[in-house]
N, CA, C and O of each residue as an XYZ file, in Angstrom:
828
protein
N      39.593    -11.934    -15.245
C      39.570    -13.137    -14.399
C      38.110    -13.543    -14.156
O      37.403    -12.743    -13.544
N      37.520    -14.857    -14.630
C      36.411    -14.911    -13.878
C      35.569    -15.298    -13.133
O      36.026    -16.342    -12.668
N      34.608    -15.118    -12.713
C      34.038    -15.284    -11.196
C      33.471    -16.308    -11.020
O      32.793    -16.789    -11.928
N      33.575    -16.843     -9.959
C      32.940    -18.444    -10.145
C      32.002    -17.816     -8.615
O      32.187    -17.039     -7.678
N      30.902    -18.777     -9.158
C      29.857    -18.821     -7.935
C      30.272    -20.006     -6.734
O      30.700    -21.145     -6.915
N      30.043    -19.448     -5.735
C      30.464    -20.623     -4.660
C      29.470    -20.631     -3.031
O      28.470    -19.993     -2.701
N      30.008    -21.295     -2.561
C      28.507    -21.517     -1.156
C      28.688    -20.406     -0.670
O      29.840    -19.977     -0.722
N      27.757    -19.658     -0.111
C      28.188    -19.155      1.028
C      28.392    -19.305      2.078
O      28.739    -18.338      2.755
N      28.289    -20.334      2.538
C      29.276    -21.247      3.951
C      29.818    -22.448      3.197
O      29.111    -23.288      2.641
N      30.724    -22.444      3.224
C      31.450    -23.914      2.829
C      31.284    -25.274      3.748
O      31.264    -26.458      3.413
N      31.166    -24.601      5.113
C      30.986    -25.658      6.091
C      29.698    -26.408      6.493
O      29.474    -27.388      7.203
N      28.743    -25.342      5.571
C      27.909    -26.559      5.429
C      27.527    -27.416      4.641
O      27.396    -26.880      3.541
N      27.273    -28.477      4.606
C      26.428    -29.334      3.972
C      25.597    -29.043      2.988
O      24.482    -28.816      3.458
N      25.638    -28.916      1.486
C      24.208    -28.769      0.935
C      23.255    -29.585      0.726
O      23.723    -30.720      0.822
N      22.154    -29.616      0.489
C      21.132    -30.065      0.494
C      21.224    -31.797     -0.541
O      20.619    -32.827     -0.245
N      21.976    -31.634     -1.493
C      22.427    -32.786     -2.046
C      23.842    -33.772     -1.847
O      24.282    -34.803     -2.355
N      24.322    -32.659     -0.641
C      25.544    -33.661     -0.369
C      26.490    -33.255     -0.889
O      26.188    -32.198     -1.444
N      27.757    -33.556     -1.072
C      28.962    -33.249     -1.113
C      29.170    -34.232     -1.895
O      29.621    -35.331     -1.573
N      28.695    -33.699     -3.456
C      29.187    -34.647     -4.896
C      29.264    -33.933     -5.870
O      28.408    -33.069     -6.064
N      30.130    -34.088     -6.575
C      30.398    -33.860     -7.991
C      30.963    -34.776     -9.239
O      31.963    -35.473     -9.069
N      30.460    -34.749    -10.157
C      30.624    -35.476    -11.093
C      31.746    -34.803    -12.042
O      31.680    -33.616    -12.362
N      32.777    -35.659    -12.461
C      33.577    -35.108    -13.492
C      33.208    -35.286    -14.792
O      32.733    -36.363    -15.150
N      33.428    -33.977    -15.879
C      32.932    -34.134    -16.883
C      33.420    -34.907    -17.941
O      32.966    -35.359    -18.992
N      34.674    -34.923    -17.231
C      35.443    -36.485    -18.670
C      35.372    -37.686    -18.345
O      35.470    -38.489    -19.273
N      35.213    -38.138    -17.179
C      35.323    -39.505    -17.215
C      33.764    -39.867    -16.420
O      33.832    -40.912    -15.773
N      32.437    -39.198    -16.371
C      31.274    -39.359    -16.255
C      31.240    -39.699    -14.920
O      30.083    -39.644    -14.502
N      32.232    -40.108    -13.878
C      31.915    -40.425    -12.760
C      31.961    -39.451    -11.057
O      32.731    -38.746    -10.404
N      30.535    -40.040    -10.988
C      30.723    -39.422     -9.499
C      31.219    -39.208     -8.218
O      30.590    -40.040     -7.563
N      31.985    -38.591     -7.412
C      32.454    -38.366     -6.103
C      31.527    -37.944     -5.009
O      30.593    -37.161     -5.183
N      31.851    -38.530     -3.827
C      31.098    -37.964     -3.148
C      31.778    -38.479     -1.792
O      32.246    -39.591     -1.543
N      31.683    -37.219     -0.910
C      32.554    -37.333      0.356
C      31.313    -37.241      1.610
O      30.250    -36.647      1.432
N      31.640    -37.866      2.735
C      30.553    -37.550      3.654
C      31.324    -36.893      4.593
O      30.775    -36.946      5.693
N      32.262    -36.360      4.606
C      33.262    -34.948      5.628
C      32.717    -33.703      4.778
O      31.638    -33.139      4.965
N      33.552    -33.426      3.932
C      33.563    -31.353      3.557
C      34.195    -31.332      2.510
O      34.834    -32.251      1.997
N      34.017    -30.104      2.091
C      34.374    -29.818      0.346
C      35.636    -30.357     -0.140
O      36.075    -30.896     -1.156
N      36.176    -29.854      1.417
C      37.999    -30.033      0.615
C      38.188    -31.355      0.568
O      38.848    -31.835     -0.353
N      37.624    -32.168      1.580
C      37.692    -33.634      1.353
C      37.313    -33.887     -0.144
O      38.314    -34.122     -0.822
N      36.340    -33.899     -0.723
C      35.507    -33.894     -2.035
C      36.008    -33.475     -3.156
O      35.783    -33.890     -4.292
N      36.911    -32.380     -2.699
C      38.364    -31.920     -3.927
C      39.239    -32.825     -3.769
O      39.197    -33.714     -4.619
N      40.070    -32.922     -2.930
C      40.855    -33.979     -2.781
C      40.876    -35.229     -3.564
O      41.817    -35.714     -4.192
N      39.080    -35.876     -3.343
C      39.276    -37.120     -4.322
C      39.141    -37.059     -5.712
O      39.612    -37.812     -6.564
N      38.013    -35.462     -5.906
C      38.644    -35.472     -7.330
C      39.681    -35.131     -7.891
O      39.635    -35.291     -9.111
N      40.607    -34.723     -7.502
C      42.154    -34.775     -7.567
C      42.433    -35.705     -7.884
O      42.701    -35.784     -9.083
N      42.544    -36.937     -7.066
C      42.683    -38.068     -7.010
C      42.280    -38.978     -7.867
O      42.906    -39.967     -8.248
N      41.113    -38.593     -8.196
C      40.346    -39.937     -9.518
C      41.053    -38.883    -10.975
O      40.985    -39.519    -12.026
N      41.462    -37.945    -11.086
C      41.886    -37.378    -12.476
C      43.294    -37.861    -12.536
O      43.681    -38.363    -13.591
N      44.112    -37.766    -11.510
C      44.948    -38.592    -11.244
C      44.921    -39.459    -11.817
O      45.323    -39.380    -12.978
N      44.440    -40.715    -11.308
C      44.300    -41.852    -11.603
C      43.908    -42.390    -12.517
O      43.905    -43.616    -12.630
N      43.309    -41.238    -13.738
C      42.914    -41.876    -14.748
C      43.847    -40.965    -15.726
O      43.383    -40.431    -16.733
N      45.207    -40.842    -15.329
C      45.955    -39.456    -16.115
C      45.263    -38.444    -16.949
O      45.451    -38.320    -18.159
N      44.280    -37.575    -16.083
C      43.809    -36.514    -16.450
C      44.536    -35.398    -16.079
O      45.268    -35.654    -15.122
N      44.651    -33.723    -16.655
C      44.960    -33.041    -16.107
C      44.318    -32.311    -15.248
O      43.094    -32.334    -15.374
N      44.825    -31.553    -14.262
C      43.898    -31.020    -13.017
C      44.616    -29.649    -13.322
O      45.768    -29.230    -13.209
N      43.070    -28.999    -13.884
C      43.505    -27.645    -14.232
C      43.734    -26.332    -12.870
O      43.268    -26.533    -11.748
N      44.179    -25.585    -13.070
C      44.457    -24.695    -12.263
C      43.102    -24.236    -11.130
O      43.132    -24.274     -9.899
N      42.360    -23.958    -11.715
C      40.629    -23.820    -11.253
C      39.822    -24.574    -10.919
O      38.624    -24.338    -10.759
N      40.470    -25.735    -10.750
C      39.518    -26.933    -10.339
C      39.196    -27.117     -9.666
O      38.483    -28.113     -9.786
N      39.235    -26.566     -8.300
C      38.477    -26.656     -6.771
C      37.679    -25.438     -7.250
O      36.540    -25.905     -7.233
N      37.561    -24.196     -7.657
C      36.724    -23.376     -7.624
C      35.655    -24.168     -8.757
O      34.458    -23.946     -8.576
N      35.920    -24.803     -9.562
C      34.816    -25.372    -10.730
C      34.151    -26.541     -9.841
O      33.127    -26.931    -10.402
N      34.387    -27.192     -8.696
C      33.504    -27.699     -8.024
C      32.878    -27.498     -7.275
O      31.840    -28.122     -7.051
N      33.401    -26.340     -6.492
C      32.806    -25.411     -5.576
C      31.948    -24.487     -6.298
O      31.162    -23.879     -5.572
N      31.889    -24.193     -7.686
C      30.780    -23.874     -8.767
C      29.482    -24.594     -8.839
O      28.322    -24.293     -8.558
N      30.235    -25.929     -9.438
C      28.884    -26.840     -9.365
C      28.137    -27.402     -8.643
O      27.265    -28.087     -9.178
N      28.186    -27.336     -7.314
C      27.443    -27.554     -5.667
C      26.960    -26.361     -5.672
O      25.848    -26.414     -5.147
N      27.411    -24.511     -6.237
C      26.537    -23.655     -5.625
C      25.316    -23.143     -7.005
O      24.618    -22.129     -6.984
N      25.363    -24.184     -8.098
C      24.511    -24.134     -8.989
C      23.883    -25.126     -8.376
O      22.879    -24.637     -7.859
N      23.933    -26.037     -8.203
C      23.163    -27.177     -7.466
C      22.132    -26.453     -6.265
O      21.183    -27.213     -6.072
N      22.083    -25.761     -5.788
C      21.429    -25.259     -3.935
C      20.384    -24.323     -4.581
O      20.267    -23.937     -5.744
N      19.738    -24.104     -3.585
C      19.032    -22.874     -3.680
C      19.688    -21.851     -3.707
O      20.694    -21.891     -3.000
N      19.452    -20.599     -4.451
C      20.202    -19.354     -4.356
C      20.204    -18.667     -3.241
O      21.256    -18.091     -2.960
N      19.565    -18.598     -2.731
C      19.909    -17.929     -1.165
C      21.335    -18.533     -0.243
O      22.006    -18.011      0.648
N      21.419    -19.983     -0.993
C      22.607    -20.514     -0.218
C      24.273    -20.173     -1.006
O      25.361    -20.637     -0.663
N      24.086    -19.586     -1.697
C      25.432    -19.235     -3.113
C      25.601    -17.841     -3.236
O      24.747    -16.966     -3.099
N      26.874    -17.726     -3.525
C      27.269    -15.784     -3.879
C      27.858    -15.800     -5.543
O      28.653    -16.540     -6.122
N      27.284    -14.950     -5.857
C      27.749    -14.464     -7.179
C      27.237    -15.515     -8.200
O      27.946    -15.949     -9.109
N      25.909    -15.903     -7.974
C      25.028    -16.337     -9.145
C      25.312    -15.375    -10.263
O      25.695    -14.241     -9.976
N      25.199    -15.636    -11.165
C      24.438    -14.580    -12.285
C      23.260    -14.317    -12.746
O      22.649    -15.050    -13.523
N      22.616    -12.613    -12.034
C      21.772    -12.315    -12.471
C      20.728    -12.905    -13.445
O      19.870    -12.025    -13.519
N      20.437    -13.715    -14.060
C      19.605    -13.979    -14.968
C      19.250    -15.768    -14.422
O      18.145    -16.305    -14.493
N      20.051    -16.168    -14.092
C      19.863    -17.302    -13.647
C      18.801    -17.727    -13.057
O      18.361    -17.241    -12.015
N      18.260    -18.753    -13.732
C      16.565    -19.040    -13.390
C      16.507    -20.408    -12.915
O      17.278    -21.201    -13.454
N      15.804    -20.791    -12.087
C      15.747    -22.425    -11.418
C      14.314    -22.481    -12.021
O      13.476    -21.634    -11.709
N      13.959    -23.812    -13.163
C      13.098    -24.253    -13.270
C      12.192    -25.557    -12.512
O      12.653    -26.288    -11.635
N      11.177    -25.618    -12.932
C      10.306    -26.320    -12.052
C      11.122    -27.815    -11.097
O      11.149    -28.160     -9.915
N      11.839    -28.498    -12.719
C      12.468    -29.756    -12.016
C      13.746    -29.544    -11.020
O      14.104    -30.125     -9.995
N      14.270    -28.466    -11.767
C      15.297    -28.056    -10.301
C      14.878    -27.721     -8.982
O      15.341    -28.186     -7.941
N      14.203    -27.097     -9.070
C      13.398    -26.670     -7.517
C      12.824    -27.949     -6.589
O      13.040    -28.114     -5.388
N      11.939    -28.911     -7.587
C      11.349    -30.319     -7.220
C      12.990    -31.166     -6.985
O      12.920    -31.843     -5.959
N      13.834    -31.236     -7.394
C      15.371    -31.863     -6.976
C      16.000    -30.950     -5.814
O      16.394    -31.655     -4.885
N      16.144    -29.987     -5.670
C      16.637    -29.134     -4.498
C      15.348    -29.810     -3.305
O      15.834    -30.360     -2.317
N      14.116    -29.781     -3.372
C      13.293    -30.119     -2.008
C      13.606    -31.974     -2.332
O      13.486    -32.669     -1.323
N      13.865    -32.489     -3.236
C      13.706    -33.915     -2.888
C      15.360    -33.954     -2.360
O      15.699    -34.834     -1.569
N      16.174    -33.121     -2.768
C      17.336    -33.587     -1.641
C      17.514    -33.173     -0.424
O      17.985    -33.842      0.496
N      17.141    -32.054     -0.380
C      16.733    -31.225      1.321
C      15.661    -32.474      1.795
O      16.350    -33.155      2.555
N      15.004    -32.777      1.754
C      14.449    -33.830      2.805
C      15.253    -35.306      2.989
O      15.558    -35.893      4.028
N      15.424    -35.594      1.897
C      16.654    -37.162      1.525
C      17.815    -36.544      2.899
O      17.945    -37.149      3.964
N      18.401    -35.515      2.623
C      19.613    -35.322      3.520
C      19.182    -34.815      5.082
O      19.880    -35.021      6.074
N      17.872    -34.104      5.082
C      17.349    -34.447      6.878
C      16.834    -35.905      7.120
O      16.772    -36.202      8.314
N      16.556    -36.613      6.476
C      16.104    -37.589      6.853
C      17.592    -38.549      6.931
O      17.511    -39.349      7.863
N      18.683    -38.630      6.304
C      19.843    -39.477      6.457
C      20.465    -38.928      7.818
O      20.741    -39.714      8.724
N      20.678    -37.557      7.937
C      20.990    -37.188      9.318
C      20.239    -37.218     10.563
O      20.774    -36.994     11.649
N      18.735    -37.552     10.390
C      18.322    -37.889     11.509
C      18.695    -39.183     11.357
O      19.169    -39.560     12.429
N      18.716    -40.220     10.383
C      19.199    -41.869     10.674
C      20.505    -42.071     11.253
O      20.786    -43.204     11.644
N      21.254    -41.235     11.352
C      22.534    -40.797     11.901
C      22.678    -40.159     13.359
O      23.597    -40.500     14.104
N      22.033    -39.525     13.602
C      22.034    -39.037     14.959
C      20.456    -39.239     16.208
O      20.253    -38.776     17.330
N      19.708    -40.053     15.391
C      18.883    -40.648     16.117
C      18.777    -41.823     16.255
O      18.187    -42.162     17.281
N      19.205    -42.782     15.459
C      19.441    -44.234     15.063
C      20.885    -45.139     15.420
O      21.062    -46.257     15.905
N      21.805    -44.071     14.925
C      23.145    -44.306     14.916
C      23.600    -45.402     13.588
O      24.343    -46.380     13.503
N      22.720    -44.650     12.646
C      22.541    -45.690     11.102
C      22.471    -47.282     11.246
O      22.989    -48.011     10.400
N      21.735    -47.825     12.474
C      21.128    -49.145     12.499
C      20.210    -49.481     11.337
O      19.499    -48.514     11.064
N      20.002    -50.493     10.595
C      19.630    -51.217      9.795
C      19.121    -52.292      9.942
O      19.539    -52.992     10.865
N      18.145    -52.741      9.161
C      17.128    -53.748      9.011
C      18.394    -55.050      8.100
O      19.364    -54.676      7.441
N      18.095    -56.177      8.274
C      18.567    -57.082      7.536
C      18.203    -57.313      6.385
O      17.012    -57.104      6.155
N      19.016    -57.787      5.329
C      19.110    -57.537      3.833
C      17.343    -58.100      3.280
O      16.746    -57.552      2.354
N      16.887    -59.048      3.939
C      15.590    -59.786      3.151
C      14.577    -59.057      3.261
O      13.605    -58.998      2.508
N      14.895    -58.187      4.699
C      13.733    -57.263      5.033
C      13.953    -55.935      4.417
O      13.020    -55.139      4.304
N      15.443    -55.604      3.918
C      15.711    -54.404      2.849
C      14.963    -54.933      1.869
O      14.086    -54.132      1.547
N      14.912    -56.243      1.059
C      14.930    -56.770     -0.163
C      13.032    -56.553     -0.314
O      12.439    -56.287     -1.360
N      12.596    -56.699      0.642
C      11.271    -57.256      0.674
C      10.051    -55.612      0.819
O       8.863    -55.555      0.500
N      10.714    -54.777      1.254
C      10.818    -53.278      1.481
C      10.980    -52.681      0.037
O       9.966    -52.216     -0.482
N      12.178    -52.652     -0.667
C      12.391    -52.320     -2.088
C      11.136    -52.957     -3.067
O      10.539    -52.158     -3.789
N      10.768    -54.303     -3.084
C       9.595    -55.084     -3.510
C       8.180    -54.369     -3.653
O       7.351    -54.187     -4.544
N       8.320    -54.099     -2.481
C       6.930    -53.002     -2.213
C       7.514    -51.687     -3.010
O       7.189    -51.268     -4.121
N       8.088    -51.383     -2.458
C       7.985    -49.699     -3.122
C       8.293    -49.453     -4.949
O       8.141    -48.419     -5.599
N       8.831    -51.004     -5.479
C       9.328    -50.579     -6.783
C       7.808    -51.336     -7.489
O       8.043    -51.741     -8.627
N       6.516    -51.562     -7.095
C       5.744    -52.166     -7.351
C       4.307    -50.699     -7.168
O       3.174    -50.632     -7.644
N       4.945    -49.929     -6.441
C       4.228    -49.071     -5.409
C       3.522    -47.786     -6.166
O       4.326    -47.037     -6.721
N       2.132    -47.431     -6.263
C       1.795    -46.344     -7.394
C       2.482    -44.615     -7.062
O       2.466    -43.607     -7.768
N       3.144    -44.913     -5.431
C       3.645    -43.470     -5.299
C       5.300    -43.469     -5.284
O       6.090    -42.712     -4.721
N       5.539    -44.815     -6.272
C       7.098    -44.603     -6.350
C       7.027    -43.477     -7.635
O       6.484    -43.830     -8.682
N       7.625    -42.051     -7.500
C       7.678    -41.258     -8.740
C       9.188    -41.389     -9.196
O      10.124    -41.446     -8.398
N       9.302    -41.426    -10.428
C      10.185    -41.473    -10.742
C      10.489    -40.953    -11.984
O      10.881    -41.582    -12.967
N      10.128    -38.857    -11.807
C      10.535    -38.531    -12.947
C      11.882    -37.682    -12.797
O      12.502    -37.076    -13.671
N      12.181    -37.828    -11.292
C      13.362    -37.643    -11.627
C      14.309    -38.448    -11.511
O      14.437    -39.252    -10.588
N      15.453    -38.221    -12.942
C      16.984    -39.247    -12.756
C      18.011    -39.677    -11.341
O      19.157    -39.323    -11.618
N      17.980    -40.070    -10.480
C      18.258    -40.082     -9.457
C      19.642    -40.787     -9.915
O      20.476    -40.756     -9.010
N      20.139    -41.491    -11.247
C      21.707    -41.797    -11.681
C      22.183    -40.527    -12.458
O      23.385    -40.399    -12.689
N      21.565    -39.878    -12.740
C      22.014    -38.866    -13.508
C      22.655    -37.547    -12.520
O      23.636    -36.825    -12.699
N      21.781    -37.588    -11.576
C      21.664    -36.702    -10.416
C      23.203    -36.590     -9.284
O      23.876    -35.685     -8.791
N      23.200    -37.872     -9.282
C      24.266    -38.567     -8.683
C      23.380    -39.378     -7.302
O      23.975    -40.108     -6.510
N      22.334    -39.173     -7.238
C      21.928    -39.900     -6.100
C      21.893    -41.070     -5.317
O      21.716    -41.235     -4.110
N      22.107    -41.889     -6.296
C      22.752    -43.085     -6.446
C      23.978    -43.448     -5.621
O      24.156    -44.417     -4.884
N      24.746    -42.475     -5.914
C      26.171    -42.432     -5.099
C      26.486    -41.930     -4.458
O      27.606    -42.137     -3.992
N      25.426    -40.618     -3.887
C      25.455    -40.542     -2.614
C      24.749    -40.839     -1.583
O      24.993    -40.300     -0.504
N      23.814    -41.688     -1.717
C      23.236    -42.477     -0.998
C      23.888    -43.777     -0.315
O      24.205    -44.029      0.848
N      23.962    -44.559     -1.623
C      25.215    -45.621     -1.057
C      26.331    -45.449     -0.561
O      27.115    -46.318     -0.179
N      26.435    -44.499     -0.548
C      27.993    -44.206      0.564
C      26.975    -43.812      1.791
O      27.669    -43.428      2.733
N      25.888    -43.779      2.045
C      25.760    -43.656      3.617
C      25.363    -45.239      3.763
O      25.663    -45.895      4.760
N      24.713    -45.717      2.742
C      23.403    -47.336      3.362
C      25.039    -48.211      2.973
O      24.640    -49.356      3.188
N      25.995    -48.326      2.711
C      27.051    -49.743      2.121
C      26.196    -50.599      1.249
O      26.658    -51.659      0.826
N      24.607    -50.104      0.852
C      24.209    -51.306      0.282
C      23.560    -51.055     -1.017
O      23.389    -49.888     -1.368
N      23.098    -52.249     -1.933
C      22.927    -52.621     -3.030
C      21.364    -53.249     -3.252
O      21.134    -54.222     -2.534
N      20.337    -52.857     -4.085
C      19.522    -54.054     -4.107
C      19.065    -54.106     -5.805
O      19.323    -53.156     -6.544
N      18.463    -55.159     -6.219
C      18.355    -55.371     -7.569
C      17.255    -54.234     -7.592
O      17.539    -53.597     -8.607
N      16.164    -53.652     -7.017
C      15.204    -52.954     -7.107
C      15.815    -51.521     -7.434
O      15.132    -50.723     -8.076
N      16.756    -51.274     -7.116
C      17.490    -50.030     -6.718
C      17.032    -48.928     -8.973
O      16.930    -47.711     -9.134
N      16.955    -49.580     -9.643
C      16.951    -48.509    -10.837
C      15.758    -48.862    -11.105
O      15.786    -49.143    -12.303
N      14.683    -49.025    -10.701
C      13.125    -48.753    -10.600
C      12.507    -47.850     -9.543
O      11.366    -47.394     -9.478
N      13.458    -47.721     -8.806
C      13.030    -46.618     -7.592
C      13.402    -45.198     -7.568
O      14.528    -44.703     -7.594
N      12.376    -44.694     -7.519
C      12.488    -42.710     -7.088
C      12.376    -42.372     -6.039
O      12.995    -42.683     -5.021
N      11.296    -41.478     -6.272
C      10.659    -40.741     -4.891
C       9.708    -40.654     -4.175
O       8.867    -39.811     -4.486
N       9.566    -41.181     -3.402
C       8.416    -41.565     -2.273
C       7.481    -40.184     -2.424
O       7.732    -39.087     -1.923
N       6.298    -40.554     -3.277
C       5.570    -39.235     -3.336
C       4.769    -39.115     -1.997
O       3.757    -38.496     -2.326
N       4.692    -39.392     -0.621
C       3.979    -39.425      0.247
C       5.609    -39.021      1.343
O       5.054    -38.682      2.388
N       6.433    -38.952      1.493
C       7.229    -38.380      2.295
C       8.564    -37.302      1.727
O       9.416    -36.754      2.426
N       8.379    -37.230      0.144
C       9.596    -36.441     -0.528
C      10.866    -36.928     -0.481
O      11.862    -36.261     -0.762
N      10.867    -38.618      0.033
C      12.132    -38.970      0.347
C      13.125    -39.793     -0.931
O      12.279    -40.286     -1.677
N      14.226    -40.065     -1.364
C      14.287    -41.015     -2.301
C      14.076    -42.146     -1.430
O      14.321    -42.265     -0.230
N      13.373    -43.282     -2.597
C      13.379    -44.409     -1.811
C      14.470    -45.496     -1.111
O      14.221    -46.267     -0.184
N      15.461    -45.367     -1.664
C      16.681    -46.198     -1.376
C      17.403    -45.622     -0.252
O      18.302    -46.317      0.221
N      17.166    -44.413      0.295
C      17.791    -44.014      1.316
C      17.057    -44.297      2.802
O      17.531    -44.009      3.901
N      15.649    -45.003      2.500
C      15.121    -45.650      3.545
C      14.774    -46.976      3.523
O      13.880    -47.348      4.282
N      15.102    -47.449      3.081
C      14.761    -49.385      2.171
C      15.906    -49.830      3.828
O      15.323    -50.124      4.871
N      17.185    -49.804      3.783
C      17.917    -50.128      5.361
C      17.825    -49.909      6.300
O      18.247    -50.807      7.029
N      17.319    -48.803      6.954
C      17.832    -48.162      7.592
C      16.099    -48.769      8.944
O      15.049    -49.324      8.619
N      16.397    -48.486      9.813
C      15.433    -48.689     11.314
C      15.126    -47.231     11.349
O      13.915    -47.058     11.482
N      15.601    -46.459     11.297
C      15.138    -45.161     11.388
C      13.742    -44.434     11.156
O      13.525    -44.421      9.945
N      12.785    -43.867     11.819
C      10.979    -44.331     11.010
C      10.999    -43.189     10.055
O      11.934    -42.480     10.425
N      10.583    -42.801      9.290
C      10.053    -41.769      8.336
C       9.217    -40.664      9.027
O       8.698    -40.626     10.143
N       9.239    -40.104      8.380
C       8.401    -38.252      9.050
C       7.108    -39.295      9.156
O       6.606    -40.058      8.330
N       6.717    -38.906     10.894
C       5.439    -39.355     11.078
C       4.355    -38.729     11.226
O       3.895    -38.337     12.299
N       3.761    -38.565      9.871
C       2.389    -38.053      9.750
C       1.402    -38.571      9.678
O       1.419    -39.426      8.792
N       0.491    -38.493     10.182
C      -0.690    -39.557     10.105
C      -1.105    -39.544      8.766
O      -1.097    -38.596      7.980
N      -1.566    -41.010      8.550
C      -2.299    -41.068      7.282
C      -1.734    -40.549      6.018
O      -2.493    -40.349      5.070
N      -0.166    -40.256      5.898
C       0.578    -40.065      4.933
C       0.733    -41.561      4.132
O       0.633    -41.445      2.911
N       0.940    -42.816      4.580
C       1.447    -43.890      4.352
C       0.445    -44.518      3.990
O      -0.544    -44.136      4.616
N       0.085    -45.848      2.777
C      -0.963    -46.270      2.811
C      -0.695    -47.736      3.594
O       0.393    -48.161      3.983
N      -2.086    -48.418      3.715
C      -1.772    -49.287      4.730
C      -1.065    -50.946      4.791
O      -0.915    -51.889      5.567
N      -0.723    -50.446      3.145
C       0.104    -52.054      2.934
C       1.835    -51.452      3.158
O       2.886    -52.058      3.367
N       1.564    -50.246      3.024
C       3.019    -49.283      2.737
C       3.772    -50.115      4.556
O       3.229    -50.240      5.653
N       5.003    -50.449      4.123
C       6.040    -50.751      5.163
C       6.658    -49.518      6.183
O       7.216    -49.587      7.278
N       6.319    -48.432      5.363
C       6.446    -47.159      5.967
C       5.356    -46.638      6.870
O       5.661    -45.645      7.529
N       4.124    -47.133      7.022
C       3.085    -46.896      7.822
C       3.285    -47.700      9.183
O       3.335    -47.001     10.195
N       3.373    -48.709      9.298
C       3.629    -49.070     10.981
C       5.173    -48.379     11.616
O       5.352    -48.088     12.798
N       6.014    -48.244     10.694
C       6.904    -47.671     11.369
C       6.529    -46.326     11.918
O       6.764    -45.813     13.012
N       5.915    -45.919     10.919
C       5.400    -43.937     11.568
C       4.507    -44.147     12.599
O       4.791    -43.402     13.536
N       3.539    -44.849     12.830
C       2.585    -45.061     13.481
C       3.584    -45.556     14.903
O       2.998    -45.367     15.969
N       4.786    -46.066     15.006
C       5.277    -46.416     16.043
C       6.008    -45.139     16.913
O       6.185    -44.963     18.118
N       6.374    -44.261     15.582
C       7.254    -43.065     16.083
C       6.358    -42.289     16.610
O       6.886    -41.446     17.335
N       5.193    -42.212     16.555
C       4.708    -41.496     17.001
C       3.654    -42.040     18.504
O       3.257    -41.149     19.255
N       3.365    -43.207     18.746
C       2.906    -43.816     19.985
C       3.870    -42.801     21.331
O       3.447    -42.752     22.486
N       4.925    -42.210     20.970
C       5.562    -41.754     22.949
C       4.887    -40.883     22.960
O       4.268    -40.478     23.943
N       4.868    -40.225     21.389
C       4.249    -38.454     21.848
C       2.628    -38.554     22.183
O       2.074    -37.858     23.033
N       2.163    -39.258     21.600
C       0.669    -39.656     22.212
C       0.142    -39.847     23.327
O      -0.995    -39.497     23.647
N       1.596    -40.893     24.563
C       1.383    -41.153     25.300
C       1.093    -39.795     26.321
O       0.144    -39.464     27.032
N       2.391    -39.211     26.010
C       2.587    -38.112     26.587
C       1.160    -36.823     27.071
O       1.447    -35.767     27.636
């Protein structure tokens, strides 16, 4: 019988979210509840496209989320299993992407900027010398799990990566009112992301 690697807490959250991609029909799922939710719909989309849903198929997704994490977060890796450079650089660019969506969530209450000022935001950053973008962020699934938190769309959206000055993807802050990790002098000074940090941080100053 054999062993599939899986989280070692199920109940939490990993660092990229609660997605998996199916391997026959190329498309991504992604739930913002919990695993079983996330099985469920892929159930549902194999379903729907009369696929069969093999016997092992919640453990083969619950596989591919604990190949996805850091190993400290998974049981029954296999020994030899090595995380190279770009995996490690994708594990920290989604560990910050997913603290930064949950603070827009529980500090914000996912308030948003209006679409011209999304539009005009994306402009800058897909023009921007610290948009990086060597990693696939459609390949990744990032794409789709992002837009299931923002509901939104912009034409800029497949020129944009990763904010090399906050580790964030860029599309997961283009909506949102929420300010970015405020570090001084991280942001440059045309960057749309610099007066916002500079604002988050004026109480603690006062203080």
């Amino acid at each position: 019988m054999p062993i599939y690697p899986r989280l070692k807490n199920r109940n939490m959250e990993p660092p990229g979210g609660w997605i998996y991609r199916d391997l026959d029909t190329g498309m991504w799922t992604a739930s913002k509840k919990n695993i079983d939710d996330l099985i469920a719909q892929c159930i549902a989309h194999r379903r729907a496209n009369d696929l069969p849903i093999p016997s092992d198929f919640a453990q083969k997704i619950e596989t591919s989320l604990a190949f996805s994490v850091s190993p400290e977060l998974a049981i029954d890796l296999p020994d030899d299993r090595k995380i190279g450079p770009r995996a490690i650089t994708l594990y920290h660019v989604n560990k910050a992407t997913n603290a930064y969506l949950l603070g827009w969530r529980l500090k914000a209450g996912m308030a948003k900027v209006d679409g011209d000022e999304a539009l005009g935001r994306a402009e800058t950053c897909a023009s921007c010398k610290f948009n990086n973008r060597t990693l696939c962020l459609t390949c990744n699934g990032a794409d789709q799990w992002i837009g299931a938190w923002t509901g939104r769309r912009s034409k800029f959206d497949p020129v944009l990566g990763v904010c090399e000055q906050d580790g964030i993807i860029l599309y997961a802050t283009l909506h949102s009112k929420h300010p970015p990790h405020p570090l001084n002098g991280v942001f440059p000074a045309f960057c749309w992301k610099a007066e916002m940090a500079a604002s988050a941080l004026e109480p603690a100053a006062a203080q």
